[in-house]
C-alpha positions as CSV (number, residue, x, y, z in Angstrom):
1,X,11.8,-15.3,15.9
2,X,13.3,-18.6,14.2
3,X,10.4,-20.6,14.3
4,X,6.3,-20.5,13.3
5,X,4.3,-22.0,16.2
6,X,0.8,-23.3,16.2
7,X,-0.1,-21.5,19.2
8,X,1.7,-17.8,17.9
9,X,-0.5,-15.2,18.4
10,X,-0.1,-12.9,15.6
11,X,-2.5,-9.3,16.0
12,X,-3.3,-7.0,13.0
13,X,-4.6,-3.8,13.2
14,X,-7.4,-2.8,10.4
15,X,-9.2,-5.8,8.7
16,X,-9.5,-4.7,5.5
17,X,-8.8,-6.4,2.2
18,X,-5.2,-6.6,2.8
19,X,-5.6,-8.0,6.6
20,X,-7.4,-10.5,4.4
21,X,-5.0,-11.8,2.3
22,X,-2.4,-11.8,4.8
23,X,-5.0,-14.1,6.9
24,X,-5.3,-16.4,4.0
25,X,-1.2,-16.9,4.0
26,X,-0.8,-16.9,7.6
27,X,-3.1,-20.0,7.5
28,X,-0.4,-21.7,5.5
29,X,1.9,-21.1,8.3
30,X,0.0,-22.5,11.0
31,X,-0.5,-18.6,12.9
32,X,-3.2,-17.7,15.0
33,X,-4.9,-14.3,13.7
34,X,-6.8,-11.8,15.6
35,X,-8.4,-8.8,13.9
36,X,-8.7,-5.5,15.1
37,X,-11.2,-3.0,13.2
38,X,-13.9,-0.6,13.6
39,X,-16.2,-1.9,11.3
40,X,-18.3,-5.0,12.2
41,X,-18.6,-6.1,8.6
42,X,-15.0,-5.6,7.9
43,X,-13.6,-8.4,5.0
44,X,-11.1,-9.8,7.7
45,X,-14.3,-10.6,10.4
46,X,-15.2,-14.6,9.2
47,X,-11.3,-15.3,8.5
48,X,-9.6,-15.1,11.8
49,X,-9.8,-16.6,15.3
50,X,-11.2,-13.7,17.0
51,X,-12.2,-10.3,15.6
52,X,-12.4,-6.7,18.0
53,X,-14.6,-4.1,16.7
54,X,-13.0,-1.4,18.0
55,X,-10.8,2.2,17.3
56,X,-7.6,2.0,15.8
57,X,-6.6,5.3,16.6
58,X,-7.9,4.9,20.5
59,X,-5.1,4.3,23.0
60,X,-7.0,2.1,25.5
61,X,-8.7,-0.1,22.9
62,X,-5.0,-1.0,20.9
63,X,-3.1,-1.1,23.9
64,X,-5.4,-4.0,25.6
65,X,-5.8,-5.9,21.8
66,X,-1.6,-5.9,21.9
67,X,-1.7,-7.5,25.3
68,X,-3.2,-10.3,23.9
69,X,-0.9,-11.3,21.2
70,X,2.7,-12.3,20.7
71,X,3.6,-10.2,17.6
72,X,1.1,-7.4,16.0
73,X,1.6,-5.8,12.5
74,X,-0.3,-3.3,10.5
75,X,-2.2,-3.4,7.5
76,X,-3.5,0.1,7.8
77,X,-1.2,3.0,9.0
78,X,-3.5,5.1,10.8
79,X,-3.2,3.6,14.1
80,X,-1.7,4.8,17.7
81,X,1.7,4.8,17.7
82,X,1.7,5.7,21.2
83,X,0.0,2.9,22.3
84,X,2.5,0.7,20.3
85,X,5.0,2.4,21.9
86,X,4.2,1.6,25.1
87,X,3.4,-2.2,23.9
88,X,7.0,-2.4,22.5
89,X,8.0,-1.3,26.6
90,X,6.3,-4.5,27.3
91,X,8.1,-6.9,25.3
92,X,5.4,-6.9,22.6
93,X,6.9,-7.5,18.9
94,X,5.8,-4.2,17.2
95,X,6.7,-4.8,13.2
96,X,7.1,-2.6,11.4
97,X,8.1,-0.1,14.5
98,X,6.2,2.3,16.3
99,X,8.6,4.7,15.3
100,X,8.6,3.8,11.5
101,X,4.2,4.3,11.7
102,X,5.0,7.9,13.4
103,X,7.5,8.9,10.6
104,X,5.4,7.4,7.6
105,X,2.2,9.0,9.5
106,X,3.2,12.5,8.6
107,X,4.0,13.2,5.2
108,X,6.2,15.9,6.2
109,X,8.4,13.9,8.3
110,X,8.6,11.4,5.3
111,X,9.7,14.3,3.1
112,X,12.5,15.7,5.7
113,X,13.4,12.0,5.9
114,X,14.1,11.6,2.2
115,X,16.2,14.9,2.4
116,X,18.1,14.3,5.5
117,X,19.0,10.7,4.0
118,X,19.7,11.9,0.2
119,X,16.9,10.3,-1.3
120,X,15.5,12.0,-4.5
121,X,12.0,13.6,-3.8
122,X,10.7,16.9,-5.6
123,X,11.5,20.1,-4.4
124,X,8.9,20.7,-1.3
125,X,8.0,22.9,1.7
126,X,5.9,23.0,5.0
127,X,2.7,24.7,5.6
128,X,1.2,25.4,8.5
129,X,-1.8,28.1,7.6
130,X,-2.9,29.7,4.9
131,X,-1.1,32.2,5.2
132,X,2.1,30.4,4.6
133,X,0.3,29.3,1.7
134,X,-0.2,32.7,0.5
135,X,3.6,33.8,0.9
136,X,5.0,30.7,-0.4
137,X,7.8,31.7,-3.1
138,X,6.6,28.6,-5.0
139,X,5.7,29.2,-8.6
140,X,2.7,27.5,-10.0
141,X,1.4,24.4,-10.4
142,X,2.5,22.9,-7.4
143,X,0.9,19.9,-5.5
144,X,-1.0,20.3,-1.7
145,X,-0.6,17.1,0.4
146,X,-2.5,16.9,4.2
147,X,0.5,16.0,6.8
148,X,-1.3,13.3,7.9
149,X,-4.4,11.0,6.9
150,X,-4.5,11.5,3.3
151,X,-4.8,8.2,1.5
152,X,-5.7,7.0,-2.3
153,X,-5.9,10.4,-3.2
154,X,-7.7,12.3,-0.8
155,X,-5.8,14.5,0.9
156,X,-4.0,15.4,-2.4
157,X,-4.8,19.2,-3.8
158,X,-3.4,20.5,-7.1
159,X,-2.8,23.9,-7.4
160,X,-2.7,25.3,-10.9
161,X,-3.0,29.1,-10.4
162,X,-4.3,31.8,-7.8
163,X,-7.5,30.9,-8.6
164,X,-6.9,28.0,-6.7
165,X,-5.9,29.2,-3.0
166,X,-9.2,29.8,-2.0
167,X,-10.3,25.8,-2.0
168,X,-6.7,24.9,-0.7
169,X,-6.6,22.9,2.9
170,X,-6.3,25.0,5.9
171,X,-4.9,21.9,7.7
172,X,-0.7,21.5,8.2
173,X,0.2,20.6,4.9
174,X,3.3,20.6,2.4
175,X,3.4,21.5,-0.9
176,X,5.7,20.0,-3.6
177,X,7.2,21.0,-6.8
178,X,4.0,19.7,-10.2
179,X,6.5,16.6,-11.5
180,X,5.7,16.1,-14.8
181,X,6.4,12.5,-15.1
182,X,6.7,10.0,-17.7
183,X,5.3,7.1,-15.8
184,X,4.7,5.9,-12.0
185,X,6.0,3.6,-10.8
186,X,6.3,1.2,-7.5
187,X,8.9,-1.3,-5.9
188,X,7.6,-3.4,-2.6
189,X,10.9,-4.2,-0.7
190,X,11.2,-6.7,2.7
191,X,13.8,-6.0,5.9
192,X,13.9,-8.8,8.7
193,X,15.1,-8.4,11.9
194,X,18.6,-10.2,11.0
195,X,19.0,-7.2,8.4
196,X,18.1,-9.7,5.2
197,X,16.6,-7.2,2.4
198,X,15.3,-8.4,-0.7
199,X,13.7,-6.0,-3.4
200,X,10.1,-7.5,-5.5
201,X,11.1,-6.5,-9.5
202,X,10.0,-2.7,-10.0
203,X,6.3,-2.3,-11.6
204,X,5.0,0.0,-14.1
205,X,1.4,1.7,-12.8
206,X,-1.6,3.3,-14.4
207,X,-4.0,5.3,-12.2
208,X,-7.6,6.2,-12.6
209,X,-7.7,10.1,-13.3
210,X,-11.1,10.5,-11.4
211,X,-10.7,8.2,-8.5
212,X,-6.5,8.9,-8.2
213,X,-6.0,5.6,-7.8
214,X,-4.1,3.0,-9.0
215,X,-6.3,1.0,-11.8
216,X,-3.8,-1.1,-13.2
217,X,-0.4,-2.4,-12.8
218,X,1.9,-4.8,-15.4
219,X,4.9,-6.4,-14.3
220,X,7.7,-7.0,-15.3
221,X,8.5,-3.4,-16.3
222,X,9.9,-3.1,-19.7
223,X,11.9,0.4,-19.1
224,X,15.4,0.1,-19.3
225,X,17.5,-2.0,-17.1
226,X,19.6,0.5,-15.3
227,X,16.2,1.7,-14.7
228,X,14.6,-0.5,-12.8
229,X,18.0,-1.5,-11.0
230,X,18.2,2.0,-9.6
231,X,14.5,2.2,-8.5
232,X,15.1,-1.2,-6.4
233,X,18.5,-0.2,-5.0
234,X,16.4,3.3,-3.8
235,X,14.1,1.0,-2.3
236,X,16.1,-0.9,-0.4
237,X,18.6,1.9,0.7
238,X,15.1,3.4,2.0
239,X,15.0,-0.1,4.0
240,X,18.0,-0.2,5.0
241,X,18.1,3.7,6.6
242,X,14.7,3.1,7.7
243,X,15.9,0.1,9.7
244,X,12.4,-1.3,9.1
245,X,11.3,-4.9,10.0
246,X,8.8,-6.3,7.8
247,X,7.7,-4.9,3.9
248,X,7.6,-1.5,2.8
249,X,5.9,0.1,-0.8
250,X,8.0,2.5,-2.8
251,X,6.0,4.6,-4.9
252,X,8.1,6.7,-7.4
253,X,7.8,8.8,-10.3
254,X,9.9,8.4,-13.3
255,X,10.6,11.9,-14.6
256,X,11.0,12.4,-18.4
257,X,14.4,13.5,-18.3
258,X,14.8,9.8,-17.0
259,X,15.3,10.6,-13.3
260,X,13.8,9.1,-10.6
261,X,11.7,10.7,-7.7
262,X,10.7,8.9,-4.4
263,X,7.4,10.3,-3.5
264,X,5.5,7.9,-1.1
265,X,6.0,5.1,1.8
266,X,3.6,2.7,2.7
267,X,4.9,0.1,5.7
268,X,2.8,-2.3,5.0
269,X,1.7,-5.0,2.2
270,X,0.2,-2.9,-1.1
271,X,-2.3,-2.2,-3.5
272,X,1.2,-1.9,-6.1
273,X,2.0,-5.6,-4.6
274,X,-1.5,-7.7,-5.2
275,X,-0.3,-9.6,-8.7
276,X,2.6,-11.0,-6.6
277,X,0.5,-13.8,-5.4
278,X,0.0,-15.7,-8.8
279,X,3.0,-13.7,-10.8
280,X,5.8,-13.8,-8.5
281,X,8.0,-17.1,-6.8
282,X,7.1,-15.4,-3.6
283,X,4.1,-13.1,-2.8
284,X,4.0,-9.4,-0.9
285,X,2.1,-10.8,2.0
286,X,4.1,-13.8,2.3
287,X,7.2,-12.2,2.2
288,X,5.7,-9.8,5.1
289,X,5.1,-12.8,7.2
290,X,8.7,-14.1,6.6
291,X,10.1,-10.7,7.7
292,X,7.8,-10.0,10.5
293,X,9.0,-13.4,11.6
294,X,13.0,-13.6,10.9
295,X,12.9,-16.1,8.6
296,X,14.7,-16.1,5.3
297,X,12.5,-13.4,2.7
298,X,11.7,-15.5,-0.1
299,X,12.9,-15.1,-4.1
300,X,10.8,-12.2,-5.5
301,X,11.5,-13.3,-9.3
302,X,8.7,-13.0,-11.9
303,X,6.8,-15.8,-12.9
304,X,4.9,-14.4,-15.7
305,X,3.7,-11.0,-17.4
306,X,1.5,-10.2,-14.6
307,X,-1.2,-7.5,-14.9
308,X,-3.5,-6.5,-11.8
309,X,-6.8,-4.7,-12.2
310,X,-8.5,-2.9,-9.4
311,X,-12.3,-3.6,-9.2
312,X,-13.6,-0.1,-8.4
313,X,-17.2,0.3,-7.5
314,X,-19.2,1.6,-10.7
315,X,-19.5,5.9,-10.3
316,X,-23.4,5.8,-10.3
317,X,-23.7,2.2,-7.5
318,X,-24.4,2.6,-4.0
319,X,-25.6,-0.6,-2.3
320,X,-25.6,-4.4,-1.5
321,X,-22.7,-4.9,-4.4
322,X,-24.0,-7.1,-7.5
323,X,-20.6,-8.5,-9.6
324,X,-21.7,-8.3,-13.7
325,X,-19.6,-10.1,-15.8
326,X,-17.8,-12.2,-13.9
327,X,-18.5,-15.3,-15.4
328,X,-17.7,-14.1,-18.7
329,X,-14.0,-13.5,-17.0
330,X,-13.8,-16.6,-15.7
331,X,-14.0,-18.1,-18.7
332,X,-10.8,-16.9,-19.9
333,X,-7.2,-19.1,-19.0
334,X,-5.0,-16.9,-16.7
335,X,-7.3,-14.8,-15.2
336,X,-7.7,-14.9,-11.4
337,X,-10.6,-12.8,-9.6
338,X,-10.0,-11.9,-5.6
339,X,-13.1,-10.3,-4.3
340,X,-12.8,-8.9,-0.7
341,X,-15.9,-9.8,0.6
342,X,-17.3,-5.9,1.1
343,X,-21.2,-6.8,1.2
344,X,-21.5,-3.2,-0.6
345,X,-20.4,-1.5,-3.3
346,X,-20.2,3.0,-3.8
347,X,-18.2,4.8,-6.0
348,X,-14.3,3.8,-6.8
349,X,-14.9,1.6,-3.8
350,X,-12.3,-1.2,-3.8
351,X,-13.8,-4.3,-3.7
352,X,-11.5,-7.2,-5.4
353,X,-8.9,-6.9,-8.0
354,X,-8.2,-9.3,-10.6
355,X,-4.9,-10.8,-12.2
356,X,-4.1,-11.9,-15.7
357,X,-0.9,-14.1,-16.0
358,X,0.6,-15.0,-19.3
359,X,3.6,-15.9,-21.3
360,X,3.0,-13.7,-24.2
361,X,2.9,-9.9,-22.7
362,X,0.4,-8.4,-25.7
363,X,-1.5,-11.1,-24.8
364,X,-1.8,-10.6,-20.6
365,X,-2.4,-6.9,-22.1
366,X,-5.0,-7.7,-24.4
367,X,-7.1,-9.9,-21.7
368,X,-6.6,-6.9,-18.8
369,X,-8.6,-4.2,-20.8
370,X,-11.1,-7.2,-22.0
371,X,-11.9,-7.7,-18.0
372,X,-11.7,-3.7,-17.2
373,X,-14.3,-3.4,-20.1
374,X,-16.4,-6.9,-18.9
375,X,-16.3,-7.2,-15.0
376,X,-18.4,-4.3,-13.4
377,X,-19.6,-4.0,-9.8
378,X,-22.9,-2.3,-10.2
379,X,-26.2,-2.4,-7.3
C-alpha cells in the first residue's frame, strides 16, 4: 500500500493501552480506526470511529469485524488465527501474518523456531504432562513456561528443586535451562512489505521482582558497542527469517560471560518501545503504521537519554484509580506522563507510564527514581 487514504479502514484487534497510542498516531495519518475488544470500558473505546465489544479469540466475531476493514493489525496476540486465515483468503491485509500470530502464539514453536534458524536461546525442552516433567534429565533450577497464553509473567514457573514439582503447571509446557544473566535487555525492530528493515537502538531493562514485569527502561544502552550491534543485527535476522510485515519486540538476555540469548517475540508495538515517542526521531507505533502500510520505516535514532517508568497499580488498591503525586511530577522539565485511561486501578495493574528525557544521563536517572518514589496510583 503506497499511499494513506482518508477513507482507509484500518481494524485492530484488543483496545488496550497500546491500541491507544497507535489510535493517537494513526490520527496523524488521516486512518479510520475501528476497535475490537471484549471489554466495554476498554482505553481504546472514546478514541476510534467505531468500537466492537466482542471475543478476540471467537472465530465468528473476528472474522465478521475483518470484513469490515481494509487492513487489520494486532495489538494483543491472543486472537484467532484461523479466522485471520481465512480473512487473508479474502484479500484482507492481515499484518503481521496469520501465520507469524500462530508461531509467536506457542512458546514452543518460538523456541523450535530459534533452533531451526540458529538463533541463540537457552538450552530447552517440551512438556506435555507431568510426567514428562518428572523424567526430565534437566538438572535444577530450570524455568517452566505455559505453551501458550502466558503474558507479563504469568505463565512463567521457576523451578529450584524437587520441592517444587508439585506446584508445577500440568498444562503443555517447556522448560528452559535458569540463565543467569547480567542484564535484560530489548530491541523493537520494523519489516515492510517491500522487505525494508530498520532496527530501534537496543535498550537496557529493569523488571519489578514481584509483579515480573518490566518497571523501567533507559535508552540509549551504555554496554559495549559490539554489544548492542549484535543484539540489533539478531533482531533483524529474526525479521528477516520471520518474513514479518509490520514491528516485532526482541527480548534478550545478556549472559555474564557476555553472550547473548533470544528469549521472547512480541509482533506487535511494546511495553520495551513506549519512550520511543518523545526519545526517538521515529516512535514504535509510528514505525508500525509505516510498515503495516509499505511506506519507508522511519530513522529510529536517539533523541535523548530516555528513561520509561511503568505506573503499576499500588499492591494494597483495588478500585476507581486516584493518581497521587502527579502534579508534583509535572512540575519537573522533561518528564511526560501517558495515562491509559483504565477507570480502575488493582495491583501491578498498568495504567500509564511516564518518560523522562534529558541531555545529561545521571540526570534523566536521577528524575526517574524521583517519579517512581512520587507518582502513585492508589484508590
Amino acid at each position: 500500500m503506497k499511499a494513506f487514504y482518508g477513507d482507509l479502514k484500518l481494524g485492530i484487534l484488543g483496545g488496550g493501552q497500546l491500541g491507544r497510542m497507535l489510535i493517537q498516531q494513526a490520527i496523524n495519518y488521516n486512518v479510520t480506526v475501528k476497535v475490537l475488544d471484549p471489554d466495554r470500558e476498554a482505553p481504546c473505546r472514546k478514541l476510534c470511529e467505531e468500537f466492537v465489544v466482542g471475543s478476540l479469540s471467537d472465530y465468528d466475531t473476528v472474522y465478521k469485524f475483518g470484513k469490515k476493514v481494509d487492513l487489520l493489525t494486532i495489538e494483543i496476540e491472543k486472537v484467532n488465527v484461523e479466522a485471520l486465515a481465512k480473512l487473508e483468503e479474502e484479500g484482507v491485509m492481515v499484518y503481521p501474518q496469520s501465520r507469524v500470530i500462530r508461531l509467536i502464539q506457542d512458546k514452543g514453536l518460538q523456541k523450535q523456531f530459534f533452533k531451526e534458524n540458529d538463533i541463540p536461546t537457552a538450552e530447552f525442552q517440551l512438556i506435555s504432562s507431568p510426567e514428562d516433567l518428572r523424567n526430565t534429565a534437566f538438572t535444577f533450577p530450570y524455568i517452566q513456561k505455559l505453551r501458550r497464553d502466558g503474558y507479563d509473567g504469568k505463565g512463567v514457573y521457576k523451578v529450584i528443586d524437587a520441592n517444587d514439582l508439585p506446584g508445577a503447571f500440568t498444562e503443555p509446557s517447556l522448560i528452559e535451562r535458569f540463565v543467569d544473566f547480567e542484564k535484560e535487555i530489548a530491541v523493537i525492530v520494523a519489516r515492510n512489505e517491500s522487505g525494508e528493515v530498520k532496527a530501534f537502538p537496543m535498550v537496557e531493562m529493569e523488571f519489578n521482582p514481584q509483579a515480573n514485569l518490566v518497571e523501567f527502561l533507559i535508552a540509549p544502552s551504555t554496554l559495549p558497542f559490539e554489544i548492542q550491534q549484535e543484539a540489533e543485527q539478531l533482531a533483524k535476522k529474526i525479521a528477516e527469517d520471520l518474513k514479518i510485515v509490520g514491528l516485532l519486540a526482541v527480548e534478550m538476555f545478556l549472559e555474564k560471560n557476555g553472550r547473548i540469548l533470544v528469549n521472547e517475540l512480541a509482533p506487535r508495538p511494546h511495553n520495551s518501545g513506549h519512550q520511543s515517542i518523545e526519545g526517538n526521531t521515529v516512535s514504535q507505533f509510528e514505525q508500525h503504521l509505516r510498515a503495516i502500510f509499505d511506506q519507508p520505516l522511519g530513522d529510529t535514532a536517539c533523541l535523548h537519554n530516555a528513561i520509561m517508568i511503568n505506573v503499576l497499580g499500588e499492591e494494597s488498591h483495588e478500585g476507581p484509580a486516584v493518581y497521587k503525586g502527579i502534579e508534583k511530577v509535572l512540575k519537573c522539565p522533561g518528564v511526560y506522563v501517558h495515562l491509559y485511561g483504565k477507570a480502575l486501578t488493582k495491583p501491578f495493574r498498568k495504567m500509564g507510564h511516564v518518560t523522562i528525557v534529558d541531555v545529561d544521563r545521571e540526570k534523566a536517572i536521577e528524575k526517574a527514581r524521583y517519579v517512581q518514589q512520587t507518582l502513585k496510583v492508589v484508590s
